[in-house]
N, C-alpha and C positions, 0 to 999 in steps of 0.2 A: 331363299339365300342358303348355300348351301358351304358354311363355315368347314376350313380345315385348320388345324395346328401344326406348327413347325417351331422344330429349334433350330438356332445358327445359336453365331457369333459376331459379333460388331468390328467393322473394318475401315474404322476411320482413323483409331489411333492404337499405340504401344497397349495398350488395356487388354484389345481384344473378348469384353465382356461379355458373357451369355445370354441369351435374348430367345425370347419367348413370342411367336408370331401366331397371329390370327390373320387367315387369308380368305378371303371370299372368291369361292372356284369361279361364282357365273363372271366374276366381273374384272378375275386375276386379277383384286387389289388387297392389301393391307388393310383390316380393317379396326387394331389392334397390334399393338407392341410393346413391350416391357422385359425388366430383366427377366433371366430364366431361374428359380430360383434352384433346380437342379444343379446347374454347373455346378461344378465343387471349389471350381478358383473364383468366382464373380459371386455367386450364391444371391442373385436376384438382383446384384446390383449393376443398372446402366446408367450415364448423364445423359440431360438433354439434348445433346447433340447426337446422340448415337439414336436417342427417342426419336428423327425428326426422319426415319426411312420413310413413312408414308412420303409424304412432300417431298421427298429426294427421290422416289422413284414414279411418281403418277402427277408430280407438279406439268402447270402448265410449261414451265420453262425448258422444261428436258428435250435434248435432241436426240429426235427419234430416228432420221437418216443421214445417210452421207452429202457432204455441201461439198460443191467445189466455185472456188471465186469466179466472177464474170469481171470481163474489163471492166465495166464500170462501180465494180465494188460492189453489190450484192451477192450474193449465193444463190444460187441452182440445186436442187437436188437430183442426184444420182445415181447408182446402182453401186453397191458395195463394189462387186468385182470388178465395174469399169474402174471405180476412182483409184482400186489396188492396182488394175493395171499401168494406168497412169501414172500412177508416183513411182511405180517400180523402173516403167523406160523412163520417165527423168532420172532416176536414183541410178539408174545405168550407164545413162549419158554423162551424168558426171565423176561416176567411178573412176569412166574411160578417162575422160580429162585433166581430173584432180588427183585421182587419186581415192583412196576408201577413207580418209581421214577428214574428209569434205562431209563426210555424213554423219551428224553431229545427235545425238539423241540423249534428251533431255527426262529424267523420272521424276515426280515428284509426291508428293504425297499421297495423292487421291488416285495413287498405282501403286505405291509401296508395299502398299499391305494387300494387293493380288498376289499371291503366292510363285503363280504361274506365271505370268507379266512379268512380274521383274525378274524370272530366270531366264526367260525366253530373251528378253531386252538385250539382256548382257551376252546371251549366245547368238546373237544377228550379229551386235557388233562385232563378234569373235568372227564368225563367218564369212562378214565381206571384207575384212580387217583391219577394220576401222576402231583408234585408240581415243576417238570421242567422246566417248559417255561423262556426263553429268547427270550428277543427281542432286537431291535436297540435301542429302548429310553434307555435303565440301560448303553451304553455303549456313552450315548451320552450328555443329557441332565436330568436324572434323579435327579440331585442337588433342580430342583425346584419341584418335588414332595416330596422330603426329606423338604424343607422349608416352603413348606406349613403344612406340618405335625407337626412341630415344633414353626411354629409362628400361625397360622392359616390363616384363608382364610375373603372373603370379597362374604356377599351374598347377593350383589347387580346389580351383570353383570359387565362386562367386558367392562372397558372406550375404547372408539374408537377413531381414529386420530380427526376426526371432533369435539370431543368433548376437544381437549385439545389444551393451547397456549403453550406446550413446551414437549419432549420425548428427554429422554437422551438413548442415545443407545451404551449398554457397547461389545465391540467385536463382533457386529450383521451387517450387511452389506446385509440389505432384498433388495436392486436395483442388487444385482446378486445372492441370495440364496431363495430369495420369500419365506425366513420362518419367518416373523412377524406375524404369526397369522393370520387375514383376513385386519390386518392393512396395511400392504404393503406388499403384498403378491400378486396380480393379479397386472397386471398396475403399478407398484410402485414407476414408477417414474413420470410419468403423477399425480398420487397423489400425492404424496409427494408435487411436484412444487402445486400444486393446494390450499394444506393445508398452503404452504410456502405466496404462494400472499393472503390469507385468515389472514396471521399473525402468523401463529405457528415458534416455533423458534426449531431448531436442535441442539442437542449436542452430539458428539462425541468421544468415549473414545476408541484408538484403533491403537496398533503400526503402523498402513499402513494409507495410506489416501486412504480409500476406495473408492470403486466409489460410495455408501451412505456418505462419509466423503466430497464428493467433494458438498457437500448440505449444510454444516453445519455452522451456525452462530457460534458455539466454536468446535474446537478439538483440542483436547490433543492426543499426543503418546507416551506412557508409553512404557516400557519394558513386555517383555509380563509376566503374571503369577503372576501382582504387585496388581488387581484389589481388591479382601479384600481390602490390606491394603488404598488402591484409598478411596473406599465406607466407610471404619473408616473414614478416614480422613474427607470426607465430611458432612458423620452423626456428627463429632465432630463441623466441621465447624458452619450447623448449629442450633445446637440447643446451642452453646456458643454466635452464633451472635440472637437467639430469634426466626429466619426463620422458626421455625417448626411450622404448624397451631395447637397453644393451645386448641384452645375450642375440636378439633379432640382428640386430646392426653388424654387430662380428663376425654372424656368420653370411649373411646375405645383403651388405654393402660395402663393411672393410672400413678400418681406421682412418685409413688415407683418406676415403672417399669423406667419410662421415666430417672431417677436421675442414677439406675444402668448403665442405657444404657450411660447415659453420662460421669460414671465414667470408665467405660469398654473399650471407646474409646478415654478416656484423652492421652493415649501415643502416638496415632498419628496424633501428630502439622503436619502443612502445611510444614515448610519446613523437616522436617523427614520424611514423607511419599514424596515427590517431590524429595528429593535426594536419595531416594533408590530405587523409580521407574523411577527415570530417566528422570522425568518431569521438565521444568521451573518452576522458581521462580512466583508463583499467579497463576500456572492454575488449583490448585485447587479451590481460590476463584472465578476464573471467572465461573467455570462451579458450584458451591453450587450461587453463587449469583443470574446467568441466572436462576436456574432449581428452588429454594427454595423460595429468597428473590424476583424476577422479574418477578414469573409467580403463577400463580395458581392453575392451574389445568394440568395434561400429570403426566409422568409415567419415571421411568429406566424402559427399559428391556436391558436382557441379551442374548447373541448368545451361539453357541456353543464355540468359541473362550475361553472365560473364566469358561464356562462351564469342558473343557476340562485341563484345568490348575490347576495348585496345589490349593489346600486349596478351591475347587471347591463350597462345598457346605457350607461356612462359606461365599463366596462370595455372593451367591444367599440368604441367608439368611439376608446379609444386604442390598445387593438389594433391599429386599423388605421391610427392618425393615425404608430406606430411604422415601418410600412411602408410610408406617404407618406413620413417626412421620410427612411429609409435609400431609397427608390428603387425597391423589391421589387414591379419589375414589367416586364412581356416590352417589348421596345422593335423599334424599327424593323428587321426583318429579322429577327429571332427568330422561330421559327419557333411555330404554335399547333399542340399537340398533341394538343386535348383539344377535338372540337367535337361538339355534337349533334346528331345524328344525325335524331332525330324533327322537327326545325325547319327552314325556310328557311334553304338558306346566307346570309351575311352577310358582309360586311370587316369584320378586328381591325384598330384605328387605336390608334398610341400618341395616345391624347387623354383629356382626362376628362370622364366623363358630369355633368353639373352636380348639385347634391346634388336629389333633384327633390321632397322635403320632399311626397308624395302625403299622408302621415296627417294632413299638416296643413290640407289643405283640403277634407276630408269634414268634414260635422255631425259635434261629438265624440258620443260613447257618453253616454244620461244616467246612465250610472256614472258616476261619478266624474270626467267629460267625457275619457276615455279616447277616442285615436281608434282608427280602423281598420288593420291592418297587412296590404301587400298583398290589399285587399278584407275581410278576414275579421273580427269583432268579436272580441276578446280572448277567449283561454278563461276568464284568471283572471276575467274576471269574469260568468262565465255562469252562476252559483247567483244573483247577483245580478241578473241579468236575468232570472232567472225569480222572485222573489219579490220585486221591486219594484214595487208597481202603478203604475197609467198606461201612456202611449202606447205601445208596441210592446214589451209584455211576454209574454217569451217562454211562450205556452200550453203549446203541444206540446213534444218533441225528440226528434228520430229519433236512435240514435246506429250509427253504423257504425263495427265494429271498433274499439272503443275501451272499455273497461271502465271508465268514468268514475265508478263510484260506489267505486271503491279508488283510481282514481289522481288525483282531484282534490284537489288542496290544503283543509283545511276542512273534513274528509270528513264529519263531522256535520250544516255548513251545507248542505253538497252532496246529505247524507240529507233535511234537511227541505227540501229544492228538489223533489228528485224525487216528494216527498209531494204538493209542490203543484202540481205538473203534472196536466193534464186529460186529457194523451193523453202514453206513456209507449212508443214504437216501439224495438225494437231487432234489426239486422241482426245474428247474429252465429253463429257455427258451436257454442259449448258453453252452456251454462247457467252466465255469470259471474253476479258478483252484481249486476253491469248489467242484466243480461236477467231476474235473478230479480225485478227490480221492474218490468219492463215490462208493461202491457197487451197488446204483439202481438211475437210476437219471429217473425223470417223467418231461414232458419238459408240461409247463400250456399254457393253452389258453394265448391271450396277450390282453392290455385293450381292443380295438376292435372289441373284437373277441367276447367279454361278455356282458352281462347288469351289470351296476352297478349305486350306489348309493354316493355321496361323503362322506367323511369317516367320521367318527363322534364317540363321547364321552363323554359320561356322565359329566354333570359338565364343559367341555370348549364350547365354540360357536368360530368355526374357521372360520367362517366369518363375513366380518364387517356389514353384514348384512344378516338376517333371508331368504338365498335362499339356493333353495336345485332343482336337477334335476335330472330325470331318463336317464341312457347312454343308449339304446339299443344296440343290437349285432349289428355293421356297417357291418361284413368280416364273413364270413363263414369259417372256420379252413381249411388251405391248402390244396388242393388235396392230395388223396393219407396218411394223417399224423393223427397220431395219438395220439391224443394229452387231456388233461385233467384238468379240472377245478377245481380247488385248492381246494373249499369248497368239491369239492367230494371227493378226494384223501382222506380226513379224515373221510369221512363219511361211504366211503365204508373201509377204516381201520376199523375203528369203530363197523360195522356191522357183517366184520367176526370175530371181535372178541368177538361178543355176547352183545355190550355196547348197552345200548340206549344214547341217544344226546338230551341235551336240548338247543337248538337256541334261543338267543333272549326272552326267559320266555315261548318257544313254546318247547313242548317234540317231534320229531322227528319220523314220522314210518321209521321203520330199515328195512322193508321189502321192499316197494315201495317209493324209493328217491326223494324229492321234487327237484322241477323246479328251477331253479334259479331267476324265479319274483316270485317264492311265499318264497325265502328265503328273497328276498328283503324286499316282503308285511311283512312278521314279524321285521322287522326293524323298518318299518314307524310306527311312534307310536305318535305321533304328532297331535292333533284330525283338525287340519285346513291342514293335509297336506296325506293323506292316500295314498297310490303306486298309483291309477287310476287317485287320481286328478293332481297328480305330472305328471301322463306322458301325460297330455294334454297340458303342454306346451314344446314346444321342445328344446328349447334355457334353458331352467332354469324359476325361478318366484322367486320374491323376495316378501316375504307375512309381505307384513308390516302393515297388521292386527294385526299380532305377536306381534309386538313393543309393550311395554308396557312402565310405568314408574316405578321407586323404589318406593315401599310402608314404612312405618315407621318402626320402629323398631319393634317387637311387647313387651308388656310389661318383659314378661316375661324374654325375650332376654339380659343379662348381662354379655353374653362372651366378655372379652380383647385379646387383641395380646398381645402373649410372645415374647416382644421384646428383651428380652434375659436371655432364660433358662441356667440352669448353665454349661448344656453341650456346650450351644453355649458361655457361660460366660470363660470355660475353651480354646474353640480352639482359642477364644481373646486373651486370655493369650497367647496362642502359639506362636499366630502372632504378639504381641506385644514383646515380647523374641527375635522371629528372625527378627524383628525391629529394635535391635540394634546389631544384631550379623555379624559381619565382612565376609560380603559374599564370600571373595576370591576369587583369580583369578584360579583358575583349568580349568576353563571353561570360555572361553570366547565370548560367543554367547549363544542365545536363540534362541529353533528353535520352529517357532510357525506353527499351523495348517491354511492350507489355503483352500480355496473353488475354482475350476475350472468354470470359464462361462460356460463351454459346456459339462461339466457333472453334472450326480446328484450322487454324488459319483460313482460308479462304472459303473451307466448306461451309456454305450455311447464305452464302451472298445472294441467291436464286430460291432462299426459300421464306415464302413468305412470313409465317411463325417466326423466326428468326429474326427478318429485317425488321419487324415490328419489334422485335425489342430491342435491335441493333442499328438504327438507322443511318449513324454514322463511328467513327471512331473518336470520340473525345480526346484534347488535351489535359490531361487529369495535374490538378496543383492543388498544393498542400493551400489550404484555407488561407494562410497566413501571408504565402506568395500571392493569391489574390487579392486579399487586400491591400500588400504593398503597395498591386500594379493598380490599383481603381477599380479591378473587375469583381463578377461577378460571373456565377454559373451561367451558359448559356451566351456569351457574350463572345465575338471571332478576335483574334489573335495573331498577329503575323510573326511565324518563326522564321528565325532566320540562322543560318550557319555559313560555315566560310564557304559551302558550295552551292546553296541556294535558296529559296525560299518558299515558305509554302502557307496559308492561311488553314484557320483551323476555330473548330469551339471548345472553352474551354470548361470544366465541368471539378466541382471543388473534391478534393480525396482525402480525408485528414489520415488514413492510415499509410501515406505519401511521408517523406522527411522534406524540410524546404531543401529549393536550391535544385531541385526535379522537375524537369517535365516528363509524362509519364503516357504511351500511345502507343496503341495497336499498329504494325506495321500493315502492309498490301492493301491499301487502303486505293480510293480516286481512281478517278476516270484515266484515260492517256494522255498522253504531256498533249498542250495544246488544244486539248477540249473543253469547253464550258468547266466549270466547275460549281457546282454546289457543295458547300461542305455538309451541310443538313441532308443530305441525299446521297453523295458519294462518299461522303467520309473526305477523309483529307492523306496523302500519298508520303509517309515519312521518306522513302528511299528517295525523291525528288531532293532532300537532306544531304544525300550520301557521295562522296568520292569511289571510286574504285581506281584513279590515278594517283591517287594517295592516301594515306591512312589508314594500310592494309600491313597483315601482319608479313612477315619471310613466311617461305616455305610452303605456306599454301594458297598465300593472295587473298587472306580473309578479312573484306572489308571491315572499318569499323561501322556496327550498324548500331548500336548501341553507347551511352555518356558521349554525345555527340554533341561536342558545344554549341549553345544557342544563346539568342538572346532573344526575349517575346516583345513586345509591342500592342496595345488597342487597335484593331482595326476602324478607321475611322470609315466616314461617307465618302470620303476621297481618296483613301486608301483603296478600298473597295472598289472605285471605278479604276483606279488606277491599275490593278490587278487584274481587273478583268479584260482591263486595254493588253496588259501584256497577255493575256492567255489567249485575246486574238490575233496577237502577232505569233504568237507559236504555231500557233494554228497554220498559219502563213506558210512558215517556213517550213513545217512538217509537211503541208501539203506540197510545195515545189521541191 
């Protein structure tokens, strides 16, 4: 056996963690993995899910060649280049027909963090000119590109944990999801404790007692989907007790503005917002007093949790109108700790970038006149763009890395979409139930197996500090497979269909296909960090040359935040309306979205380690709600909401508040198939509207405080259910 070592980095999620590999040459497998304890931003620390590349890349389930459908539903395998050639004369044929807007391409996680992939992605569609694209952020978190468009931004750099004595964290729970940013995202709870005995104080706002909840000097647990009205509440709180930093306010929001904002949130007193979300009497004072009146300097941020709940983007908008009016941001001389590394330097300026309102000046979506967010059309409404006819109805969709026929909100509507597609492509390394309906499925390299870059964006710096590292290929691609790298798939699309491609501000030859480091080298653009110097060190470098501080304002610089424009002035209104409107009882449970430890959404479904501890997705209820209903751990469940119904197990959660149901979404098999829930899990989006109950602006379903009401499943329940899931069956198949 003849052992080598390697370093990377982990490429499942926002973390990006250091990783330490043992490979066995004779057998080009893994035999060995763990953090790296070099890296200087992870410092040996990886989760289980990042631990599970053995199995992710040598498991039996992985797809090693190209499939393409047979009429009667099986797959055949094929030759990379026929099946490219293939998909390109259809993607040609329909150009001609439709139009380039017909060709609809889908990104989703398990592509996000290829570096090269998702530049490539974005430059096909640029190339055949097609305004298509989707990706995971429009169906996730897109609320905070909407609020910075509409309040504006702060161009001074992104405050970091070490720089503050307090962070309210609304539905976020980074010690098992590693998505704060570069704040608690590697390590997070070795930081966290570390920021804790340094003095920082925690607050938390969030139906569960999370395992970030179990840190917190204040938590509150609301009902879920109550968070607006929270964030009024509090903005009322303080700028009526004076808590807002005034000299901030005067100069970078203005009297006028500040006076609206306080008459806008006059209607939600403490205890009116407290007894509609479910809260104790003062725990709104205790978290405005910690976070406003007792500390200085930190931040709210928000998770997906609230992101995903009604009135999403009216939340994230006061989010962040709470740390305009406290000040909660780096100023003149403060130093920036946190820059990116793959971008052109730049000056942090205390000043503010004007709100620049982009969604509002593309042609809306003829959905629902939905505009664009940062380029990309809404995911909610992408079943709807493919079974609308007229002008720029999406024909095709390629989907990369993204299992869209479980985790789409709708998942029936989302089944008869993909029925009516004419070309059904999908990039993806197993046989999900995405791939099981595609016409051509291309199975990718895996991170291992690539060089790559960590993933990076204009305008954010995802870590809490200015490091950046080159992965090289550890694995050489399977014996015998044949298999293909993401950025090519579009390049060589691209090529036969006569496009050229511009990477990165580089124009592409279409003839002879660049290497994958010299896709890289066009990325680095960074003048202290260029591809050579980067892969001199192997662990990572953290160039704190980079650091700088905030410079002044410059003179000329007189942009304010709109702390609240009148569109955001009217969805106040809304919320202040159903403030005092008599929620009734139809529903008696809220079912809110949960995060698995051992998965990264969907990652982890095809590996056996995993399944064995994740067999299915539990209904989680507070103890108390179980005994109400008669249950007991282990016992099924039929939920029900105003748009459908789905059975499920339920399993007791006592760090739950009552009045929760609590579930992993992308769960089950496809509408109409058998179901076991002990086996498949159980499918929350089967729950969800996308023809109603979606926010403005971006069309974002509620996936999330989704009124329910549970029920025992009985023995007749049970057959009865299973009678309709053979009638599904029915009607999907004709």
């Amino acid at each position: 056996m003849a052992i080598r070592e390697g370093r990377a980095f982990c490429r499942i999620c926002l973390a990006q963690c250091g990783t330490h590999l043992k490979i066995d040459d004779e057998t080009n497998k893994i035999v060995d993995i763990r953090g790296d304890k070099e890296n200087p931003l992870s410092a040996g620390y990886a989760c289980f899910k990042g631990l599970q590349a053995e199995e992710a890349h040598h498991g039996e389930s992985r797809l090693l060649h190209p499939l393409k459908r047979k009429p009667d539903g099986s797959f055949e395998q094929m030759s990379m280049e026929q099946a490219l050639d293939e998909v390109a004369a259809k993607l040609s044929a329909l150009i001609e027909r439709d139009g380039p807007d017909a060709i609809g391409v889908y990104f989703g996680n398990g592509s996000i963090f290829n570096s090269t992939a998702v530049t490539m992605q974005a430059s096909f569609l640029e190339a055949i000119g097609s305004r298509s694209r989707f990706t995971s952020y429009t169906i996730d978190q897109s609320a905070k590109t909407l609020s910075f468009e509409r309040i504006g931004g702060w161009a001074g750099g992104n405050l970091q944990l070490a720089q503050a004595d307090v962070i309210l964290l609304l539905g976020s729970n980074p010690l098992l999801s590693h998505g704060l940013l570069g704040m608690l995202a590697s390590q997070p709870t070795n930081n966290l404790n570390a920021e804790r005995a340094r003095g920082l104080k925690v607050i938390v706002i969030d139906p569960r007692r999370t395992e970030t909840a179990t840190h917190a000097d204040v938590l509150i647990q609301p009902l879920p989907g109550h968070d607006a009205m929270i964030l009024a509440g509090l903005i009322r709180l303080v700028l009526n007790e004076g808590w807002q930093d005034k000299e901030f306010c005067e100069r970078y929001v203005g009297a006028t503005a500040v006076q609206s904002l306080r008459e806008s949130v006059a209607p939600f007193t403490e205890t009116t917002v407290e007894t509609r979300a479910g809260l104790q009497p003062g725990d709104l004072r205790r978290v405005a007093e910690l976070f406003a009146r007792d500390s200085k300097q930190g931040a709210v941020y928000t998770g997906t949790g609230p992101s995903m709940a009604p009135h999403s983007n009216l939340m994230q908008h006061l989010a962040d109108c709470l740390n305009v009016i406290c000040g909660r941001f780096l100023r003149p001389g403060d130093k920036v700790l946190s820059v990116d590394m793959m971008v052109p330097s730049s000056p942090f300026r205390a000043e503010v970038i004007p709100p620049p309102r982009t969604s509002w000046k593309v042609p809306p979506s003829r959905i629902r006149g939905v505009g664009s967010i940062g380029g990309e059309k809404t995911t909610g409404t992408l079943a709807d763009e493919i079974l609308t006819p007229g002008a720029e109805q999406v024909k095709c969709l390629i989907s990369c890395g993204g299992n869209l026929a479980n985790l789409m909100p709708d998942q029936k509507k989302m089944q008869r979409a993909f029925d009516a597609l004419e070309l059904k492509v999908s990039v993806e390394p197993y046989m999900t139930n995405t791939a099981r309906l595609a016409d051509y499925i291309f199975p990718p390299l895996l991170q291992y197996e690539r060089s790559d870059l960590p993933v990076s964006a204009y305008g954010f710096a995802f870590f809490r500090e200015p490091w950046v590292q080159y992965a090289p290929a550890l694995l050489k691609p399977p014996k015998g497979s044949e298999l293909i790298e993401e950025w090519y798939f579009f390049w060589a699309l691209a090529k036969r269909l006569g496009k050229t491609m511009n990477f990165s501000g580089h124009v592409l030859d279409m003839d002879k296909g660049p290497t994958n480091d010299e896709l890289l080298a066009m990325r680095t653009q960074h003048p202290l960090a260029p591809l050579e110097e980067i892969k001199t060190h192997r662990s990572g470098k953290i160039y704190y040359e980079a650091q700088t501080t905030v410079l002044p304002p410059r003179p000329e610089s007189t942009a304010t935040f709109d702390v609240i424009p009148a569109d955001v002035s009217v969805e106040l209104g809304e919320l202040a309306t159903e403030l005092k409107t008599n929620s009734g009882k139809q529903f008696t449970y809220l079912l809110s979205s949960r995060r698995m430890r051992d998965f990264y959404n969907t990652i982890g479904m095809f590996l056996p380690t995993t399944r064995k501890r994740n067999p299915f997705n539990p209904a989680y209820l507070n103890p108390e709600d179980l005994a109400a209903n008669g249950l007991t751990s282990g016992d099924r469940i039929q939920i029900t909401s105003d748009h459908a119904q789905i059975s499920a197990i339920v399993q007791a959660d006592p760090t739950l508040r009552r009045g929760v149901v609590s579930m992993a979404h992308a769960w089950g098999p496809l509408p109409g198939e058998p179901m076991d829930t002990a086996t498949h899990g159980a499918s929350t989006n089967m729950l969800i509207s996308t023809d109603s109950n979606t926010e403005p602006l971006n069309s974002m379903p509620r996936m999330s405080a989704i009124p329910v009401n549970i029920v025992r499943v009985s023995e007749y329940m049970e057959r009865d259910n299973q009678s309709q899931h053979r009638k599904d069956s029915e009607v999907f198949a004709k």
